[in-house]
N, C-alpha and C positions, 0 to 999 in steps of 0.2 A: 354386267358387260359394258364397256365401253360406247358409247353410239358417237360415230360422227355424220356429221352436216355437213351436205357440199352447198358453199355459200362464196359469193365473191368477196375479200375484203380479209381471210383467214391465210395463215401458212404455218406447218409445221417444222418446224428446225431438229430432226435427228440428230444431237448432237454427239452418240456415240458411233455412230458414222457418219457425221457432217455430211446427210445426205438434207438439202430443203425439197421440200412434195409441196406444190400449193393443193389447197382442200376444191380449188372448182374445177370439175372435171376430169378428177383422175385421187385414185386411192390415196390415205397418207401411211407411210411407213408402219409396219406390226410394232404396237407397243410391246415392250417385256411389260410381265406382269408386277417386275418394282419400279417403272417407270415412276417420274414423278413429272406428273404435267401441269404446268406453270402456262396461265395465261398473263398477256400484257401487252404494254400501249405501242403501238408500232412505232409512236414516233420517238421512242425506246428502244430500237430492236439492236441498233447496237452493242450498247451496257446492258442491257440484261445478255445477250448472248453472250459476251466477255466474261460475266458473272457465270450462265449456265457453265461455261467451260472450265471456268476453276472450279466450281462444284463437283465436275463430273471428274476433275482430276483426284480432290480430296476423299469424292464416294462413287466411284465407279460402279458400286452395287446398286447405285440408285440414278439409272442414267436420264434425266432431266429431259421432258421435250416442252418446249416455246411454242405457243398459238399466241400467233398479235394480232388485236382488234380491241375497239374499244368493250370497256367491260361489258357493256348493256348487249350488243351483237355476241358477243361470249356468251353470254344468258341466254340467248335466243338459241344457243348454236346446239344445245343441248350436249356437250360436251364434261363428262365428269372429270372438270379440275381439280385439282390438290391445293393451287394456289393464284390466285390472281391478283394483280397490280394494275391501277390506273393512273393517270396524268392529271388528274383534275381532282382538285380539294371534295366536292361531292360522287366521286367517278364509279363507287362501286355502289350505288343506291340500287340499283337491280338485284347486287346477292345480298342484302340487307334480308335478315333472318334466318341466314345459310352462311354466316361466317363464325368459327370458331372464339368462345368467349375467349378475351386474353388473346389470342393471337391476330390483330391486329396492331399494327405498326406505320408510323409515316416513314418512309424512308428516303426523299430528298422532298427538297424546300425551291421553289422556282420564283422570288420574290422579285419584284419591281428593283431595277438602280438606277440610279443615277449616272448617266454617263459623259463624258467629255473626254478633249481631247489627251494625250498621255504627253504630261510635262504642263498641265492646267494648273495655275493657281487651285490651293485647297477649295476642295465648295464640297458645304454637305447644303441638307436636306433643310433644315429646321431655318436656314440663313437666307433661303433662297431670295426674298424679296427687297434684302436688303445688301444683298450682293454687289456693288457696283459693275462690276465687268460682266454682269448677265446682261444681255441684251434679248435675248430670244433663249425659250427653254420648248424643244420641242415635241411634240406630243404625237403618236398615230391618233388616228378619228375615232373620238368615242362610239362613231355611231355605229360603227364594224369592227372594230379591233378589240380583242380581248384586252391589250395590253392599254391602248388608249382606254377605255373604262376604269381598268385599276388605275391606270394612272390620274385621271378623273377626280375617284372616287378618296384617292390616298391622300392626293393635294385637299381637299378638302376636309378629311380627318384630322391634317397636322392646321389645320384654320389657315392656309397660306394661300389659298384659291383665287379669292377675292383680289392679295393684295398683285399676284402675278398674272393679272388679266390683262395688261397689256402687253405682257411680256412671251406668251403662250403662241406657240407656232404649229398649227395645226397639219398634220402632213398623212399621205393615203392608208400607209403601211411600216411597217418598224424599219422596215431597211431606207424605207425613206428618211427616217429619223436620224439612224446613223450618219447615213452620208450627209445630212446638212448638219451634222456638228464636223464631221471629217471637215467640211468644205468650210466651212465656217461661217454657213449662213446662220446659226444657230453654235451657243456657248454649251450647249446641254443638253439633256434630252432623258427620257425616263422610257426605257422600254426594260421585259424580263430577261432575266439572266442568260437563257438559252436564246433566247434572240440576240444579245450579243456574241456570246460564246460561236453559235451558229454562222455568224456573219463573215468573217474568213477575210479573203484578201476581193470578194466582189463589193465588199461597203467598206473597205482596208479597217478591217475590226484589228487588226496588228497597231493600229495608231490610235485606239482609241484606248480607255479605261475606266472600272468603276470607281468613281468617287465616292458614293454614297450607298446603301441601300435601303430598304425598307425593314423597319425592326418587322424581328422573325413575325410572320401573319399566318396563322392555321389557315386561311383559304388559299395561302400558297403550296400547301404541302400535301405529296403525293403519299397516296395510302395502299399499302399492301399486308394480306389476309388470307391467312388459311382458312377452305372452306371445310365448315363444322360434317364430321363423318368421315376422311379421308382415312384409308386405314394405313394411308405413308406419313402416318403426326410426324413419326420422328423423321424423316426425311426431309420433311417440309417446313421444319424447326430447324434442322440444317441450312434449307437453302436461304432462310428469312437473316440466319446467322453472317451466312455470307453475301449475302445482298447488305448488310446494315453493317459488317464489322470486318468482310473479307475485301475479295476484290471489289466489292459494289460502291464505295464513296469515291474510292479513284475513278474508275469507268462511269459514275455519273457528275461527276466535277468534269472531266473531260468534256463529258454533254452539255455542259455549264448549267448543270446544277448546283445546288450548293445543300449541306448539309441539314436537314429540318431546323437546327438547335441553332442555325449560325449566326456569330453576331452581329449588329446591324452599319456597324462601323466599317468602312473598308479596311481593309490590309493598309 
């Protein structure tokens, strides 16, 4: 049988009656018995909802419900998932020995680019210190930012670290970063893909674009996995299909993702 956990931080998506229940303080909707229940990363809830729904369109017999939370709090929740998905290259270490051999899959890529402003002279990656028109290239703070880290961490693999030290403009947060290339205190700037994607018309992410990216990097790529014993395999072999091959690359390119495999050259 089923057991749920009332927990803050959880919410189920009924999606064959679009009804949402959150899990703290009040029941979540009767599972059918061929539900197939898909956990995943809230900061996700979109694209996989877009996904559940064409799911639920192509298999109605198998009506999909959505709990978002990071995997590890999914773990704790005591919740018998069919399938779950996280946001971070390490993210499902908690159902490690509870996932189905073979069915494991990365199914998008959230990699470091390069960005500038749109109608910028070409600039990649490899050229940066020899750029002339780079004046400032600018970075969120290693010392908090995930994205500042990898970006940190990246300049220093391709050996370019050293020679762009006086050129690095260290700023609090990514949308900081944006707006000083918008503004043009800064030529450039290296934040992840959904942070610009994310960025909208409040850092005018409309006038910016990637020039460059980071060739494809497995700690950039999210991982989703059947857990081993489900007795919906074939459902859940269905939804992994259409997460990686239906509506799932449009709805998470939308989220400005990019596809695990992508390559590292801009469009």
């Amino acid at each position: 049988m089923m057991r749920r956990r009332s927990g803050r931080g959880f919410a189920v998506l009924a999606l064959a009656s679009l009804a949402l229940a959150s899990l703290a303080g009040c029941s979540a909707p009767p599972v059918h018995s061929e539900a197939l229940l898909i956990g995943a990363p809230a900061s996700l809830r979109a694209p996989f909802t877009e996904v559940a729904s064409a799911f639920l369109a192509r298999h109605p017999e198998s009506p999909p419900r959505l709990v978002f939370g990071k995997a590890a709090e999914l773990f704790q929740s005591g919740l018998t998932l069919d399938v779950i998905a996280a946001d971070a290259e390490d993210g499902l270490t908690a159902f490690a020995g509870r996932l189905s051999p073979g069915d494991a899959r990365a199914y998008a890529s959230n990699p470091l680019v390069l960005v500038t402003r749109s109608g910028a002279p070409a600039l990649r990656l490899a050229t940066l210190p020899v750029t002339p028109w780079l004046d400032k290239l600018a970075l969120a703070d290693s010392r908090s930012v995930p994205s500042g880290r990898a970006a940190e961490a990246a300049l220093g693999r391709l050996g370019i670290r050293r020679a762009l030290n006086e050129k690095l403009l260290y700023l609090g947060a990514p949308d900081e970063v944006l707006r000083a290339i918008d503004s043009g205190q800064a030529q450039a700037g290296l934040v992840f893909a959904s942070e610009l994607a994310s960025a909208g018309d409040a850092t005018a992410g409309s006038r910016l674009a990637i020039a460059d990216r980071l060739p494809d990097d497995p700690h950039a790529r999210y991982p989703v996995a059947i857990l081993a014993g489900t007795p919906r395999l074939t459902a859940a072999r269905q939804f992994l299909d259409e997460l990686l091959h239906g509506a799932g690359p449009a709805a998470l390119t939308a989220a400005g993702l990019l596809p695990p495999g992508a390559p590292s050259a801009a469009p």
